[in-house]
C-alpha positions as CSV (number, residue, x, y, z in Angstrom):
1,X,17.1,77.6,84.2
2,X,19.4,80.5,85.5
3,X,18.5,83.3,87.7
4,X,20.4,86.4,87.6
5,X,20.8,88.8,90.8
6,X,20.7,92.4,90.3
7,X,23.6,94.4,91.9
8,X,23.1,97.5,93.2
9,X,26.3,100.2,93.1
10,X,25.6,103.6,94.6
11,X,27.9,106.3,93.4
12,X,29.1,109.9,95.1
13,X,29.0,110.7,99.0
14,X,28.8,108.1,101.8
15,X,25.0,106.8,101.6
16,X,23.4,105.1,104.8
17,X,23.8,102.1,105.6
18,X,21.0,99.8,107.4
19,X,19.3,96.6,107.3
20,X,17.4,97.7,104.0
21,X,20.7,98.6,102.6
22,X,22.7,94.8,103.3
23,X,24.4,94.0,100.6
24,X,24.5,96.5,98.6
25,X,27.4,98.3,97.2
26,X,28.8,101.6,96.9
27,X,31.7,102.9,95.5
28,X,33.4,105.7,96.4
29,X,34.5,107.9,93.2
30,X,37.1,110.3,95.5
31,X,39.1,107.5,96.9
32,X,38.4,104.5,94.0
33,X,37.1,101.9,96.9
34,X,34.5,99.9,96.4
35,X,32.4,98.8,99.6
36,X,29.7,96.5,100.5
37,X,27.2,97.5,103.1
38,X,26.8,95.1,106.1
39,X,23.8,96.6,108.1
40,X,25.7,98.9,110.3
41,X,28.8,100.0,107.7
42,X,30.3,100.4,104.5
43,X,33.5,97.4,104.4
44,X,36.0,98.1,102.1
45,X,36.3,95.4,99.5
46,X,38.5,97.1,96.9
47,X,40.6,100.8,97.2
48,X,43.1,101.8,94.9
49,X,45.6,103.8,96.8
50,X,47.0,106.7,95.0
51,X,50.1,106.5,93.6
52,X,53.0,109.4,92.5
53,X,53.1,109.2,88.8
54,X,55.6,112.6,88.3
55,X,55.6,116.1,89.5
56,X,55.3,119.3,87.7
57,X,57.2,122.7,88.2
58,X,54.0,125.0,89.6
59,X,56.0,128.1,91.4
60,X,58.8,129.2,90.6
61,X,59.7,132.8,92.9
62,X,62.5,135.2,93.6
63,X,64.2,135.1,97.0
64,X,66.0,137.8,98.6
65,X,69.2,135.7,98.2
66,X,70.2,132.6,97.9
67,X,68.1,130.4,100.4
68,X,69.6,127.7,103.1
69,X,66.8,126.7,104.7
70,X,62.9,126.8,104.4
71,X,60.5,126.2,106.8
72,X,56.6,125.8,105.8
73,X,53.7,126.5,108.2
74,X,50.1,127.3,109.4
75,X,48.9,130.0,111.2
76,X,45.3,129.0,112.3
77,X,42.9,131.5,111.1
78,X,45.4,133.2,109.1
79,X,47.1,130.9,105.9
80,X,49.4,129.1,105.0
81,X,53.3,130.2,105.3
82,X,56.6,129.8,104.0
83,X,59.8,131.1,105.7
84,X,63.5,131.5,103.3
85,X,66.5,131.6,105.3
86,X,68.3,133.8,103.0
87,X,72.1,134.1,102.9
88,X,72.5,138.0,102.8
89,X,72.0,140.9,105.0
90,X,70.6,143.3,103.9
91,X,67.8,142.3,102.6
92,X,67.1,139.6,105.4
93,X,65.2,136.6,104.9
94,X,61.4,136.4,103.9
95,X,58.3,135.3,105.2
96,X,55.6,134.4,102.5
97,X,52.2,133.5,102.3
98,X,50.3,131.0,100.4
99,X,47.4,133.9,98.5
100,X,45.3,132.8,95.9
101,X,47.2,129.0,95.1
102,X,50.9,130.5,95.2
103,X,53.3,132.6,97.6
104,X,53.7,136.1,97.8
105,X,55.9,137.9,99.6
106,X,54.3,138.6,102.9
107,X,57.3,140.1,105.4
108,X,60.8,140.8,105.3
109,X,62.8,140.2,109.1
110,X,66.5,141.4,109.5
111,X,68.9,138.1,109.5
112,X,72.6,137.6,108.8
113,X,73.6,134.6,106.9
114,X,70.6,132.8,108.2
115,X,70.5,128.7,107.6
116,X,67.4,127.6,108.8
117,X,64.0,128.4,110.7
118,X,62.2,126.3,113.3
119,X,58.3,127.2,114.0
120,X,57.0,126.4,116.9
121,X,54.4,127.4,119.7
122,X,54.2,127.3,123.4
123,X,50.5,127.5,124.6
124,X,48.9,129.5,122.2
125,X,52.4,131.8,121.7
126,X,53.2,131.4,118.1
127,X,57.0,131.7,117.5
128,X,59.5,130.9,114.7
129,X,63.0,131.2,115.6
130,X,66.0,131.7,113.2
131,X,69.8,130.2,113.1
132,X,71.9,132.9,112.4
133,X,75.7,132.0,111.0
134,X,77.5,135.5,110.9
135,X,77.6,138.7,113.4
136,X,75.6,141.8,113.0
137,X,77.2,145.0,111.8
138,X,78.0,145.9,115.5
139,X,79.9,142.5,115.8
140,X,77.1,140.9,118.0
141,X,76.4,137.6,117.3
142,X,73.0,136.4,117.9
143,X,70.3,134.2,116.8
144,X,66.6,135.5,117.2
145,X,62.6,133.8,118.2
146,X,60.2,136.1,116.6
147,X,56.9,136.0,118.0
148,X,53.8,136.7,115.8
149,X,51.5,139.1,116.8
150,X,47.8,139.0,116.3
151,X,46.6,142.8,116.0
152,X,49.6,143.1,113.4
153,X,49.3,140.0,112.2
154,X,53.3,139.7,111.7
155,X,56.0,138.5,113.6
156,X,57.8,140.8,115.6
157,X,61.6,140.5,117.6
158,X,60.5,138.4,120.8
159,X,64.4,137.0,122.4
160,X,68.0,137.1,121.3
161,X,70.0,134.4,121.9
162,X,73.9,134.4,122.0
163,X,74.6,132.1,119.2
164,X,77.7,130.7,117.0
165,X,77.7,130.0,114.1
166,X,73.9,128.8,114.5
167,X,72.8,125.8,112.1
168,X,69.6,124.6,113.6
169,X,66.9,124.8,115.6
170,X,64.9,121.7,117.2
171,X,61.9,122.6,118.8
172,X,60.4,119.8,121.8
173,X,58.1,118.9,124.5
174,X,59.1,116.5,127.4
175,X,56.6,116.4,129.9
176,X,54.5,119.2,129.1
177,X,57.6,121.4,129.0
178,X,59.0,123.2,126.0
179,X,62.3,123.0,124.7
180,X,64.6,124.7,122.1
181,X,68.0,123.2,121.0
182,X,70.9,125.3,119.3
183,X,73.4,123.7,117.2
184,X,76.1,126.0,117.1
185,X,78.7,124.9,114.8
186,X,82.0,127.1,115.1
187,X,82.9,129.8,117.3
188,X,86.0,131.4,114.8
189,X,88.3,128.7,113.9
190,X,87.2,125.9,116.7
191,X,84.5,123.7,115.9
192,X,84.9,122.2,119.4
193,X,81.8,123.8,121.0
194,X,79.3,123.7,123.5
195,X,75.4,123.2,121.7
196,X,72.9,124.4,123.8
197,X,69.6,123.1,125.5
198,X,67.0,126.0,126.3
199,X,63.4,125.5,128.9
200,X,60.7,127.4,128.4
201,X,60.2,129.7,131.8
202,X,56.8,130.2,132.2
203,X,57.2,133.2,135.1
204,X,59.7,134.8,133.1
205,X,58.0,134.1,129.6
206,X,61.6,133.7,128.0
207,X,63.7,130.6,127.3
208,X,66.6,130.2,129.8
209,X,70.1,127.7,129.4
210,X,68.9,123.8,130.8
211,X,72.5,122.2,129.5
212,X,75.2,122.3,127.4
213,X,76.1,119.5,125.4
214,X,79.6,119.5,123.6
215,X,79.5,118.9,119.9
216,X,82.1,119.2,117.1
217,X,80.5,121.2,113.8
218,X,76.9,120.8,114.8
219,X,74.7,120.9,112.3
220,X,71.4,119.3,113.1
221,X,69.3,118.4,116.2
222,X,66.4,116.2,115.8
223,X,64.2,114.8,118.7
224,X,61.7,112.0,118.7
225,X,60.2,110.0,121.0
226,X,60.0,106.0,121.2
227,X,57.0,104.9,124.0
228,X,57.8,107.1,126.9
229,X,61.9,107.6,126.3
230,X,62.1,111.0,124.5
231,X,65.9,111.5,122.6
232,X,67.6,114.0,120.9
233,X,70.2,113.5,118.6
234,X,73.0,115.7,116.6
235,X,74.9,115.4,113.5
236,X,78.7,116.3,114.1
237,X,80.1,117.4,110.8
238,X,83.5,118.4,111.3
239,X,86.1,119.0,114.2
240,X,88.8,120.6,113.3
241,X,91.1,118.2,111.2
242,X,88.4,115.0,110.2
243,X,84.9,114.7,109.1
244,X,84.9,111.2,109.9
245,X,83.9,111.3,113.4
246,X,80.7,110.4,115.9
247,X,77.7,111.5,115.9
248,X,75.0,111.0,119.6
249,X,72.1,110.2,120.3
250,X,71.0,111.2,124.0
251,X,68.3,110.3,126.2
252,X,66.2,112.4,128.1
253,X,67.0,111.4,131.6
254,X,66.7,113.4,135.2
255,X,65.9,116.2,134.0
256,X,68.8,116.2,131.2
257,X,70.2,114.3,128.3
258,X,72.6,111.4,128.4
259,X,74.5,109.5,126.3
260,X,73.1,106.7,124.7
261,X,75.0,105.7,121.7
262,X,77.7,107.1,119.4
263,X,77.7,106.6,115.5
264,X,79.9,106.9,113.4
265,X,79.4,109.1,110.4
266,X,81.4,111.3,107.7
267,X,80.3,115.2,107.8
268,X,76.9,114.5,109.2
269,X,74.4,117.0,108.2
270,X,70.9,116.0,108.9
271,X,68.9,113.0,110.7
272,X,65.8,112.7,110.3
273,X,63.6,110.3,112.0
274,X,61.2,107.8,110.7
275,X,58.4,105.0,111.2
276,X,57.3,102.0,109.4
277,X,54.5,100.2,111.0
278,X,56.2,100.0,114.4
279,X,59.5,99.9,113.5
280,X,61.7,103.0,114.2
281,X,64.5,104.3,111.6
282,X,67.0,107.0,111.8
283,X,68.6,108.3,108.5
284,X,71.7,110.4,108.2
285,X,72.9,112.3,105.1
286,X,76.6,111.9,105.6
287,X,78.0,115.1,103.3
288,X,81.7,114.0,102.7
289,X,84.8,112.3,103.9
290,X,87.7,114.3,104.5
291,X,90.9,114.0,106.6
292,X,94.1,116.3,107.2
293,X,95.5,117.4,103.5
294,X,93.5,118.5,100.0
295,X,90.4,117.3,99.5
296,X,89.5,115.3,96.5
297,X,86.7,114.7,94.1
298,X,85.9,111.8,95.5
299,X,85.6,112.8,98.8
300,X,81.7,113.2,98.0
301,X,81.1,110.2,97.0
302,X,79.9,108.5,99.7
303,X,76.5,107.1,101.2
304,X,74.5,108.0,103.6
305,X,72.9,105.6,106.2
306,X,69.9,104.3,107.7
307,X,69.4,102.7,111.2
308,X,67.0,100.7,112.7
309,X,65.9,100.4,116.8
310,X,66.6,96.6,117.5
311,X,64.5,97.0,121.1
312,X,66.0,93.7,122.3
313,X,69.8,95.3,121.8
314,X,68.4,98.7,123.2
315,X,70.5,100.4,120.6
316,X,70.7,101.5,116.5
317,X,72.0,99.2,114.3
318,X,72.5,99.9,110.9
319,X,69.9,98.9,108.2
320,X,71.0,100.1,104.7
321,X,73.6,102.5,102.9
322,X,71.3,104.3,100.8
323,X,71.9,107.2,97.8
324,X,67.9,107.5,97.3
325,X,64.6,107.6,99.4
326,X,61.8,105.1,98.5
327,X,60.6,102.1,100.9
328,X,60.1,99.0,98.9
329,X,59.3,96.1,101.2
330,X,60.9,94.9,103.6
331,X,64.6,94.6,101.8
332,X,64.9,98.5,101.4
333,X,64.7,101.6,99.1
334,X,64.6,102.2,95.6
335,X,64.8,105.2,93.2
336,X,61.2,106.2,92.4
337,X,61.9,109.6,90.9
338,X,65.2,111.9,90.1
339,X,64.6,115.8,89.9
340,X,66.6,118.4,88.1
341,X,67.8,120.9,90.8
342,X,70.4,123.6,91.3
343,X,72.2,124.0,94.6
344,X,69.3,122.4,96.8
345,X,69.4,122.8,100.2
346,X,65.8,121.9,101.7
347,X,62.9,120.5,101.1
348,X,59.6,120.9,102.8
349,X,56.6,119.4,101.8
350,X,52.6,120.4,102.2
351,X,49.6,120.2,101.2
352,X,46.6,122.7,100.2
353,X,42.7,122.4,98.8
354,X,44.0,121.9,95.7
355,X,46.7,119.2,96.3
356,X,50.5,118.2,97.4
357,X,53.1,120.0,96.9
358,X,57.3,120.2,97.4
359,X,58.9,123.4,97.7
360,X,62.8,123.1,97.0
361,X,65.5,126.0,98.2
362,X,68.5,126.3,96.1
363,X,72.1,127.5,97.8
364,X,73.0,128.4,94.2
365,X,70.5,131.1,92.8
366,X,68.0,133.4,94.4
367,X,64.9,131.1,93.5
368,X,62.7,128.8,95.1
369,X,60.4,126.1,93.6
370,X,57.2,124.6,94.4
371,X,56.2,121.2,92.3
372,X,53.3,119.7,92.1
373,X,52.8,115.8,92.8
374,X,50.2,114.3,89.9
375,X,48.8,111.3,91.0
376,X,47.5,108.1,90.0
């Protein structure tokens, strides 16, 4: 004699789970789980994460020039945004907003050889600040925070900021105060410069010099935090003769940054900052190595690196030399998909109602992409 149990699977939106609903089963169509019910809540028994399978070209839109930089945003209440740091002046850079699943050109703001934008706000002051390389036509050089106002709905000249050559801006908040950091890369010939470390002044309403921090070729800031210890660190590219020199990583400290530890690293362009579980990385894309004399082919062909925080040592230590950008376990990352680009510069990624998305800049062509991740 068998007997045979009937199974019960629910299928759609989240059904109620109770005493009269133990045991039974319900599976979720939108995230491909499959739960039992308990008597007070749905346990996961099987979920099937998505997975990239490829992306697909889904925008492809004219820039004013050739782009450096691109900076992607929300406005609350008002959409979705992209900003192009453009190379040439005139036309300036653009602002454009996401209308109807794509961007459009939205606004136009005078730059001069911009490389990058940083959006950020203080209270409910909406800003987004630009690095710019070159002078004006008077000669003036200056980089500029552009505030956005409501009734216009654009953004509109806020502060200047003496600047030189201006790659990045790092926006932060230590302590419920705000910060902006400059990383001015050459003033003329000398690459030996001072970066600069802005406060917020609330009675004044404008952002006023905190400290100066010498760097050599700045071209990134990034900040992060790691419990209470906030840090800022900068990627020296060049300093006059080498590109193989240190980059820093300070810690906040007394009202300033310190030293903490000096890496060494081969035209440094960019660190970003990551986290796996509760493990802390920092990755630099090293750009080339080059000494005193002509520079060679080969002098791009090198690897960038990624660093781990060993806590117990209080200090980075290096985790992998790496030429591509997937985690794979525990030993490292893996190649998981190559793209055809021209002359790309930045990458930005978001997501909208109707799915994820990566929007490329190219320093080659006045174009911009957006792709589409398909998943499965």
């Amino acid at each position: 004699m068998t007997e045979e149990a009937d199974m019960k699977v629910t299928l759609g939106f989240s059904p109620r789970c109770t005493k009269s609903e133990s045991g039974q089963f319900w599976f979720n169509v939108a995230q491909k789980g499959l739960y039992i019910c308990n008597g007070k809540e749905w346990i996961s028994l099987i979920e099937i994460k998505e997975r990239l399978d490829y992306l697909e070209e889904y925008q492809s839109f004219a820039t004013n020039s050739e782009t450096m930089g691109i900076a992607v945003f929300i406005i609350p209440k008002v959409g979705l945004f992209a900003a192009t740091a453009n190379r040439y002046t005139p036309p300036g850079s653009a602002i454009y907003k996401w209308t109807d699943e794509k961007f459009v050109a939205y606004q136009n703001l005078p730059t001069y050889q911009a490389q990058s934008w940083k959006f950020f706000t203080v209270g409910k002051k909406i800003f987004l600040a630009v690095a710019n390389f070159e002078q004006n036509e008077r000669g003036q050089e200056f980089s500029v925070i552009y505030k956005w106002n409501y009734r216009k709905e654009k953004f509109v000249t806020y502060q200047r900021i003496s600047t030189y050559g201006a790659r990045d801006w790092e926006a932060f908040v230590i302590d419920g105060e705000a910060f902006l950091a400059v990383a001015n890369h050459r003033r003329g010939d000398n690459h030996n410069i001072d970066s600069v470390i802005y406060r917020w002044n609330s009675r004044t309403g404008l952002f006023e010099t905190n400290q100066t921090i010498p760097t050599s070729g700045a071209y990134d800031w990034e900040f992060f935090t790691v419990g209470p210890y906030s840090f800022l660190v900068v990627a020296n590219t060049f300093n006059g003769t080498s590109t193989r020199i240190y980059s820093h990583i300070y810690i906040w400290f007394s009202g300033a940054f310190q030293l903490f530890q000096s890496i060494l690293t081969f035209g440094a362009s960019d660190w970003e900052v990551f986290r796996i579980q509760d493990r802390v990385f920092l990755a630099v894309a090293n750009s080339h190595s080059y000494d005193s004399g002509p520079v060679a082919l080969n002098n791009y062909v090198i690897n960038s690196s990624i660093y781990e925080l060993n806590v117990t040592a209080q200090m980075f230590v290096k985790f992998q030399d790496i030429l591509t950008y997937r985690w794979q376990g525990y030993e490292g990352f893996v190649a998981v998909h190559r793209l055809p680009t021209f002359g790309c510069r930045d990458w930005e990624a978001f997501n909208t109602t109707g799915g994820s998305y990566l929007m490329y800049s190219s320093a080659k062509e006045p174009l911009s992409r957006v792709l589409k991740l398909k998943t499965l």
